[in-house]
C-alpha positions, -999 to 999 in steps of 0.1 A, spaced: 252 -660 -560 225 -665 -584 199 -695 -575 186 -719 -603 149 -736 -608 180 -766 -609 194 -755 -579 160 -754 -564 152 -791 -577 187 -802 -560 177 -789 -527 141 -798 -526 129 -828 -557 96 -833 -546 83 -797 -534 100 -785 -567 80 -812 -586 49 -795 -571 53 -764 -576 59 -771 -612 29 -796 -615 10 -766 -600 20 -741 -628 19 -766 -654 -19 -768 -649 -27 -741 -668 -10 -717 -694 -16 -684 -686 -2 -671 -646 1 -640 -627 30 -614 -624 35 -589 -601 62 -560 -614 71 -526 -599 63 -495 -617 86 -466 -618 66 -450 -589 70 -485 -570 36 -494 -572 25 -531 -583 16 -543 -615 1 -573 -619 -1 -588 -654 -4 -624 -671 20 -645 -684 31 -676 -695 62 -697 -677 81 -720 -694 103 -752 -675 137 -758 -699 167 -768 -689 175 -766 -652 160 -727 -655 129 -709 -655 118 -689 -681 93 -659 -685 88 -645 -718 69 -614 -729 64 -593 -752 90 -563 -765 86 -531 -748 54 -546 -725 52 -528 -694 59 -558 -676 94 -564 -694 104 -524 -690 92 -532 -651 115 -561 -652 145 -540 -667 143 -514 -646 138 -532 -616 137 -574 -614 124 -580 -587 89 -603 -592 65 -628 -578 38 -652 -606 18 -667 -588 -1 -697 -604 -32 -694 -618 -60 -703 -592 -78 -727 -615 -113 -721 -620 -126 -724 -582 -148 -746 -566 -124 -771 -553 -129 -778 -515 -102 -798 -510 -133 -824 -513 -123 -838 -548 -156 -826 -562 -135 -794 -581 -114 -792 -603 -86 -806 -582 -67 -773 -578 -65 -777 -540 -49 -808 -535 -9 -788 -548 -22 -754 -528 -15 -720 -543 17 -721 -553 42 -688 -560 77 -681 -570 96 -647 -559 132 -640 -576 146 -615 -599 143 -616 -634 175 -616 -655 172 -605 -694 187 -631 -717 208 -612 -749 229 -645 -757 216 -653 -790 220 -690 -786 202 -694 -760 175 -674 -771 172 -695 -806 176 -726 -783 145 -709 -764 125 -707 -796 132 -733 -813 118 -755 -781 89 -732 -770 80 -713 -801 68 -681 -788 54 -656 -808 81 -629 -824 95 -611 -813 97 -614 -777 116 -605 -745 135 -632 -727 140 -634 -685 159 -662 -670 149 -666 -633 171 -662 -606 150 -678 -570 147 -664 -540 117 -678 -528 94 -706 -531 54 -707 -516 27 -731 -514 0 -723 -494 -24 -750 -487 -55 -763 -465 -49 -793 -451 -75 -803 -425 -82 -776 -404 -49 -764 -409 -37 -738 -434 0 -751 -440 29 -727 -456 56 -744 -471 87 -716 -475 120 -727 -496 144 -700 -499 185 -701 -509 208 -718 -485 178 -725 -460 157 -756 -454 124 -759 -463 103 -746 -438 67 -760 -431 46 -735 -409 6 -745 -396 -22 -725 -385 -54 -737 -373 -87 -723 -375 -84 -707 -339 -69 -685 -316 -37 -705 -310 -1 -697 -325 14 -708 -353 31 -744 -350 63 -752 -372 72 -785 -381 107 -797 -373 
């Protein structure tokens, strides 16, 4: 069963809202692929939000799209920001939404009507390689307090919220 950003949305409005607040801070994110030897690559990219999916487009015969169509699996992780941000408000406000990543697989698009659908919306340079995005798991990672606070959605589960705090004691889950 192949899991939506929709589906995603539907389970969980206002972590989905931001996570994709987070990423639509800046343009430009980071991909991790698998090589032939199983390595990681880690690349930029841009992610694109359109109808009820999520999108990542590349460009032809990119080692990230032949990493992709040999082997989906992926993480992008948003882009940091530029630093500096405390949680204090004196930054540039990245730490209030966390780090934010999304893990899935990545499934090429051929239909050509949703590809001119694609660029006729987004206008990506041509030509370009098309991945629709199938979740399998959603991560913030955040600092709240003296707490660093996970927030873990995956398919079928509830979101989970775990804390650690600056010590020696164990991890608390909320519930």
């Amino acid at each position: 069963m192949t899991h939506t950003w929709a589906d995603f949305v539907s389970a969980e409005p206002r972590f989905a809202e931001t996570v994709r607040r987070r990423f639509e801070q800046y343009t430009h994110h980071v991909l991790a692929t698998l090589r032939k030897d199983g390595s990681p690559r880690v690349t930029g990219l841009e992610v694109f939000f359109r109808s009820g999916e999520l999108w990542l487009g590349m460009m032809p015969n990119s080692r990230k799209a032949q990493d992709l169509l040999r082997d989906p699996r992926f993480a992008v992780h948003a882009n940091p920001g530029g630093g500096g941000d405390r949680g204090d408000g004196n930054g540039d406000g990245i730490a209030a939404d966390g780090d934010v990543r999304v893990g899935g697989r990545a499934v090429e698009v051929s239909d050509e009507s949703v590809i001119a659908r694609f660029v006729a919306e987004v206008r990506p340079p041509l030509p370009f390689h098309l991945f629709r995005v199938e979740l399998t798991e959603v991560v913030q990672t955040r600092v709240e307090g003296e707490d660093l606070v996970v927030r873990v959605w995956r398919p079928g589960r509830p979101l989970r919220t775990v804390r650690r705090g600056n010590d020696d004691s164990a991890p608390r889950e909320d519930g």
